[in-house]
C-alpha positions in Angstrom: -90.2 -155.9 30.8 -88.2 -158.9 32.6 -84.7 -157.9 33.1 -82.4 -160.6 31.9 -81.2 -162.6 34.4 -84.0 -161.7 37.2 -85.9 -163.8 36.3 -86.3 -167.2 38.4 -86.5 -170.6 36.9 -89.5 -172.4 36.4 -90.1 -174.8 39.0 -89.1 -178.3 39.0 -91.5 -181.1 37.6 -92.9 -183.2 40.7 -91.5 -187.1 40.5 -94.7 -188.3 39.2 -95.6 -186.1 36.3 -95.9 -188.6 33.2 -93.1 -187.6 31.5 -90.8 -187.7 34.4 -91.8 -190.7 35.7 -91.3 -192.3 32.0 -87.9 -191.1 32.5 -87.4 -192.7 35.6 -89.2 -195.8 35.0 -86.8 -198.0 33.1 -84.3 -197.4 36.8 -86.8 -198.7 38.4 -87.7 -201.6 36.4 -84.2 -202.1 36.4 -84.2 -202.1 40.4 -87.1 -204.5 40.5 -85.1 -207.1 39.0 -82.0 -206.7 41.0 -84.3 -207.1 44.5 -85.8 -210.2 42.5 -82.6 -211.9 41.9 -80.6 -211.2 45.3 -83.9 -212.4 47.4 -83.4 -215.4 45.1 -79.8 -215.2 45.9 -79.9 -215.3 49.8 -82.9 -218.3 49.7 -80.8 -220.5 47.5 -77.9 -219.7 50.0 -80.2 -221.1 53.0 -81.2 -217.3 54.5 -84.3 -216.5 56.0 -85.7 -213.3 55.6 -86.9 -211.0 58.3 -89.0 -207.9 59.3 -87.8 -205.8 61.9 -89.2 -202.4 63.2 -88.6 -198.9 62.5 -89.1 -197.7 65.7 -86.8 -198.5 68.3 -85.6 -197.0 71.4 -82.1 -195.9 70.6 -81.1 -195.2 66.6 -77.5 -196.2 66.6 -75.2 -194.3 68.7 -72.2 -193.3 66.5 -71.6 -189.7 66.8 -72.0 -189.0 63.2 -75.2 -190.2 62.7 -78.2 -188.2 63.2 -82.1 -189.4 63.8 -85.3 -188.9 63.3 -87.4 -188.7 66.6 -90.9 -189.0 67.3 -92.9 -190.0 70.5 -95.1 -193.0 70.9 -98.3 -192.3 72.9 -99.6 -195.3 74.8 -103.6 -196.0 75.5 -103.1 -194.1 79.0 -101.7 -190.8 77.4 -98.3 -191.6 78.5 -95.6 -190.7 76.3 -92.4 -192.3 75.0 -89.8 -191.0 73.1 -88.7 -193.3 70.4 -86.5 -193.2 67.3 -86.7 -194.6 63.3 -83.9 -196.4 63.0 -80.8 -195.2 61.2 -79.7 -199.6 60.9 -81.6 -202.7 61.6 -78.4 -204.1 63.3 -79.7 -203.9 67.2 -82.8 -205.8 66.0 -81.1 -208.1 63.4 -78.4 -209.3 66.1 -81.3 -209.8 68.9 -82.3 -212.8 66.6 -79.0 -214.2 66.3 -78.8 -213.7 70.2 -82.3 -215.8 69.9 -80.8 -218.9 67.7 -81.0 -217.7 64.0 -78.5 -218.0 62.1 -78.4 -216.4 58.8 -80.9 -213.8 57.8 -81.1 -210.8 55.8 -83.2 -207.6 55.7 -84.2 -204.8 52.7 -85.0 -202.3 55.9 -86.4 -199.0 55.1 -83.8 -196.8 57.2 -83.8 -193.0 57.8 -81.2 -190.6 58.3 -81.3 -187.0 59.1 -79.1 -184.0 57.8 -78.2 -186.2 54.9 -79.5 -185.5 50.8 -77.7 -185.5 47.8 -76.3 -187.0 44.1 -76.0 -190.3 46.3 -77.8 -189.5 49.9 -81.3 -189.5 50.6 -83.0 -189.1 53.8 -85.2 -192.2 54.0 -83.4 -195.3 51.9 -83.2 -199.3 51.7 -80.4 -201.3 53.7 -80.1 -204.2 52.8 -77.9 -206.2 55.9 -77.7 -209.8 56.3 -75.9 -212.0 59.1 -73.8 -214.9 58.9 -74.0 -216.7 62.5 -70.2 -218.3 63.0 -68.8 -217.2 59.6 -65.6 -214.8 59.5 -66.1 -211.5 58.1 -63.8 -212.8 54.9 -66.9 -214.7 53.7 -69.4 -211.9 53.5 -66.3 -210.5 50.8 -67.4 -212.9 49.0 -71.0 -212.4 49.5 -70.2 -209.1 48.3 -68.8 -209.9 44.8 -71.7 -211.8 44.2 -74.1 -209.4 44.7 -72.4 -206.9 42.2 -72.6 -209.5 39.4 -75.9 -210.4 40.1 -76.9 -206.7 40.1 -75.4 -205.8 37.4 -76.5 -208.6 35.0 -80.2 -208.0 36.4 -79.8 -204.1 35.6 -78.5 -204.7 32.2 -75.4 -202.6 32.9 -71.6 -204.6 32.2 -69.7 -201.5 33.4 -70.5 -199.3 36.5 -70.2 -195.5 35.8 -70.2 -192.8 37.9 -68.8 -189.1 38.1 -66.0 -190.0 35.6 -64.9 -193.4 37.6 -66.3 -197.0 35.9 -65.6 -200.1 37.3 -66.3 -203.8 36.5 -68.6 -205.2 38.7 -68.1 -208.8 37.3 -64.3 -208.5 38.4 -62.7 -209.6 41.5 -62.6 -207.1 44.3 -59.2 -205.6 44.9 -59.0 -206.7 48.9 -57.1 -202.7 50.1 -55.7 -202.3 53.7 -56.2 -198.6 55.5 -52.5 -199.6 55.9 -52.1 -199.9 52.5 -54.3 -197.3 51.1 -52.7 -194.2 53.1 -49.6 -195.2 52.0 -50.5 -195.4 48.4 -53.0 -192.6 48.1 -52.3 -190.2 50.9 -48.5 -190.9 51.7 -48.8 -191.6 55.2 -47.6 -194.4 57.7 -50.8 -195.0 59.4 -49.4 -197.6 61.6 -46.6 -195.8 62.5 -49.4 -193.1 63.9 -51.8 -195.5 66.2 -51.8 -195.8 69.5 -50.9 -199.3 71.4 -53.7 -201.4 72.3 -56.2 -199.8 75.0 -54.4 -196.4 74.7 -56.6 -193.6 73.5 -55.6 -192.2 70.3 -53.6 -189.4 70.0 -54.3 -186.5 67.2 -51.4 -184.5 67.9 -48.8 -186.8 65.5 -51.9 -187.6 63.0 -52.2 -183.7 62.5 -48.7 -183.3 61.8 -48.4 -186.1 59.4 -51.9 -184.9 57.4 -50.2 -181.1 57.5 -47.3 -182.7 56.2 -49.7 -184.6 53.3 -51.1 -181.2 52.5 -54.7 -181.9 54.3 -56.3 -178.9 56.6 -56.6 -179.7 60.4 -58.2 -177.7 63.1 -57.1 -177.1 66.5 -59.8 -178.9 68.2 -59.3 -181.8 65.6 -59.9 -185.4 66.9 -58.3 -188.6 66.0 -61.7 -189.7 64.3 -61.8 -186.4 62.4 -58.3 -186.6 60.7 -58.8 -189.8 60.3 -62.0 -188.6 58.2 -60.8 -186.1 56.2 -57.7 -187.9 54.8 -60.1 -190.6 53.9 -62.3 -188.4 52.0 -60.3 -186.1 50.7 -57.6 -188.5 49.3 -58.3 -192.1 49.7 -62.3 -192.9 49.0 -62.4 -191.1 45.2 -59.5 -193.8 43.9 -61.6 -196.7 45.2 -63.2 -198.6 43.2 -61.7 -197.7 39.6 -61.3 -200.5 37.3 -62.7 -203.0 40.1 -64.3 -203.0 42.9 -62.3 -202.7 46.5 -62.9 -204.1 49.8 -61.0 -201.7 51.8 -60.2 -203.8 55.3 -58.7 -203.9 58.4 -59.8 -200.2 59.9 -57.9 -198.9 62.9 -60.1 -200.0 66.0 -61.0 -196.7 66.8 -62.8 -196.6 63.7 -64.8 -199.5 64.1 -67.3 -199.0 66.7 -69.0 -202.4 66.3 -66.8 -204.3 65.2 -64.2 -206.9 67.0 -60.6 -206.6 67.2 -58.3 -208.8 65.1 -57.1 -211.4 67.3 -53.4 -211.2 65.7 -53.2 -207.3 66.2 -55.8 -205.9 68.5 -55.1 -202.4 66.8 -57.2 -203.4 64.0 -60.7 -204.5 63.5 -62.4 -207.1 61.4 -64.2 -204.5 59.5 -64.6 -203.9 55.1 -66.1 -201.7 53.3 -67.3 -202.4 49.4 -66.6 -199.4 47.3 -67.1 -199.3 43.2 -66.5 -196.0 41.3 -65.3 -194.1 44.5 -68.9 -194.5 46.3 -69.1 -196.4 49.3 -72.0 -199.1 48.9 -70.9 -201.5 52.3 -70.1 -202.1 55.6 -69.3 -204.9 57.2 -67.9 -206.8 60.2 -66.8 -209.2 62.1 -69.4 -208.5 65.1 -67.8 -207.2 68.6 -69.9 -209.7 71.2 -68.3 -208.0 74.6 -71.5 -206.6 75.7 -69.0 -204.2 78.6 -66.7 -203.3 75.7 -70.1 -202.2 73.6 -71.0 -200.2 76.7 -68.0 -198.3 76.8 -67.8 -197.2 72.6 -71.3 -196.4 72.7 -70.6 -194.0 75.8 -67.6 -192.4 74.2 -69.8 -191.8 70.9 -72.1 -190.4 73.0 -69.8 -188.0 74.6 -68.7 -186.8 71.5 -72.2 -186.2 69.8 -73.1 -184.2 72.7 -69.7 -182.3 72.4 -70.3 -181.6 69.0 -74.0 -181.7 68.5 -75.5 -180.6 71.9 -77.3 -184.0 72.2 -76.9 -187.9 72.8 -79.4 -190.9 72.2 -80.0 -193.3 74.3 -78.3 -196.9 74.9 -80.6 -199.3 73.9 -80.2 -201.8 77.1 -82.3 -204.9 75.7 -79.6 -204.5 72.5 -76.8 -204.8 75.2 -78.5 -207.6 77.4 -78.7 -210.0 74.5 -75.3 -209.4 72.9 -73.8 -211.1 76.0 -76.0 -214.4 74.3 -75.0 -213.5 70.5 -72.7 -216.6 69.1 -69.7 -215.2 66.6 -71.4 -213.8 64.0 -70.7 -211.0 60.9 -72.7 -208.4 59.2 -73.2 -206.9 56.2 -74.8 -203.3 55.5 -75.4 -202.4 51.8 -76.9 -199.3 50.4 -79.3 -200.8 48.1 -80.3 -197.8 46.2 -76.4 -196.7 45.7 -76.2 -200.4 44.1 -79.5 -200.3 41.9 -78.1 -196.7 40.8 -74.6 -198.1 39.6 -76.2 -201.2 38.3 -78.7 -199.1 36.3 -77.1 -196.7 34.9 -79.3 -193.8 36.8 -77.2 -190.9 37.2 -78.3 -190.1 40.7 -80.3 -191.7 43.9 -83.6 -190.6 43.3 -83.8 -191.8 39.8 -84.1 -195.2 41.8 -86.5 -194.5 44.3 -90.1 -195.0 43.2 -91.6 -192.3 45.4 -88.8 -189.8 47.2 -88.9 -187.8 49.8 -90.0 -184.6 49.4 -87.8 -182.0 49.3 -87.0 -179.1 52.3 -89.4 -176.4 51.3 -91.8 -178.2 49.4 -95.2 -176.6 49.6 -97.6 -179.1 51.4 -101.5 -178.0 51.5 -103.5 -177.8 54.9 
């Protein structure tokens, strides 16, 4: 006699049983035809398309970001300890450092410590560069990407969580300025520090308190900074139209350049539709000493908070010194081919996903 309740649910149907898949397959359709039509796009707009590898020797080194390592074993034995990259971006800009001048990627990326309704652990980036353009044009790259994808998906409307937006509308172009007054009620300018100076948490803290948002002790700028962001700011984005949320503190922009008229800014933009990030962008930082010097700080804060650091990837630094003005775009394919669909979550877009932590594997 099974006791009600005690009982544990039947397992979960693998992603290619027949009837699951048939569920999934009119997404996928759906996603073919968007990556049809924006490769169309980018050749009739004069980019090339390139290949760049997985493996590289450092995987990004913002704090937050967490890799997959593995080692590479050479002919002799010897080993080498090497990453899958979490961004084609080191590779991508040594071409531009080599004379190309716009390309564009769909880059299989991985990301550890990261799964969910719009996370998955191995997804497709799709990042292109514009050699000598301002970061201003890739906004506009940007809207046409969401109209393409959504008349290729079939979908007029974006929908997600209770949020729908038009992707066929012109992006609403949102400061961090702007948006913490509006959303969170806070003078963000009034709280950074003056170019060069650190920043400082201490005023930040009192002003989120003030707002209503939790802070911890050991808080850092970067980590308030976070939390008002998520917690007030990111869910409003995106409702009705899309928004290009611009002009990040510099601190918050680890590869991106300043803004010439107020240094305590940076060309940066992220895309958001239905309160889900799908972009970054920016204007690319080319001071190879100032690159040096973010990536060390991220560095130091990773290993203060994670108990490890990656490594600088010195061939990456060596050609930025060569890189002409350039920006860069970083989409979340799947999070678009998801919207522009109608799937309800990320895997319903990916044609084979990872499997799950815990999943029994034979041998």
């Amino acid at each position: 006699m099974t006791v009600s309740g005690s009982a544990s649910p039947p397992p979960a149907s693998p992603w290619w049983d027949r009837g699951v898949h048939a569920d999934r397959r009119p997404f996928l359709l759906a996603r073919a035809r968007m990556a049809g039509a924006i490769r169309g796009w980018f050749a009739g707009a004069g980019f090339l398309e390139v290949e760049t590898p997985a493996l590289q020797v450092s995987p990004g080194n913002e704090a937050h970001l967490h890799a997959f390592a593995t080692d590479l074993v050479g002919p002799d034995g010897a080993m080498r300890r090497l990453y899958l990259r979490t961004s084609p971006e080191f590779a991508a800009k040594k071409l531009l450092a080599a004379g190309e001048t716009q390309i564009f990627e769909w880059a299989r990326v991985f990301r550890n410590r990261e799964r969910g309704m719009a996370h998955h652990p191995e997804f497709t980036m799709l990042e292109w560069y514009r050699a000598g353009a301002s970061y201003t044009v890739l906004m506009e790259d940007c809207a046409q990407l969401l109209a393409i994808a959504a008349q290729a998906g079939g979908t007029p409307r974006f929908a997600y969580r209770g949020h729908t937006c038009d992707p066929f509308a012109a992006p609403e172009r949102l400061t961090l300025v702007e948006a913490f007054a509006r959303h969170a009620r806070m003078d963000l300018e009034a709280l950074l520090p003056a170019p060069g100076a650190p920043p400082d948490p201490a005023p930040f803290a009192r002003a989120a308190q003030a707002a209503g948002i939790r802070t911890a002790a050991d808080d850092t700028f970067a980590d308030i900074f976070s939390r008002v962001l998520v917690e007030r700011i990111e869910p409003q984005l995106g409702a009705g139209r899309p928004t290009l949320l611009c002009d990040y503190p510099v601190s918050e922009a680890a590869l991106a350049r300043p803004k010439p008229k107020d240094p305590r800014f940076a060309e940066r933009f992220e895309l958001y539709a239905c309160g889900l990030e799908l972009a970054n962008a920016f204007g690319e930082l080319t001071d190879a000493a100032e690159q040096r010097r973010r990536f060390e700080a991220e560095m130091d804060e990773k290993a203060r908070l994670y108990g490890e650091r990656y490594p600088l990837d010195e061939d990456f630094l060596a050609a930025l010194a060569h890189m002409p003005a350039a920006s860069g775009c970083a989409l979340g394919f799947d999070r678009l081919a998801m919207l522009a669909s109608g799937a309800r979550r990320i895997e319903d877009v990916l044609w084979v996903p990872v499997a799950p932590a815990g999943a029994t594997v034979a041998g």
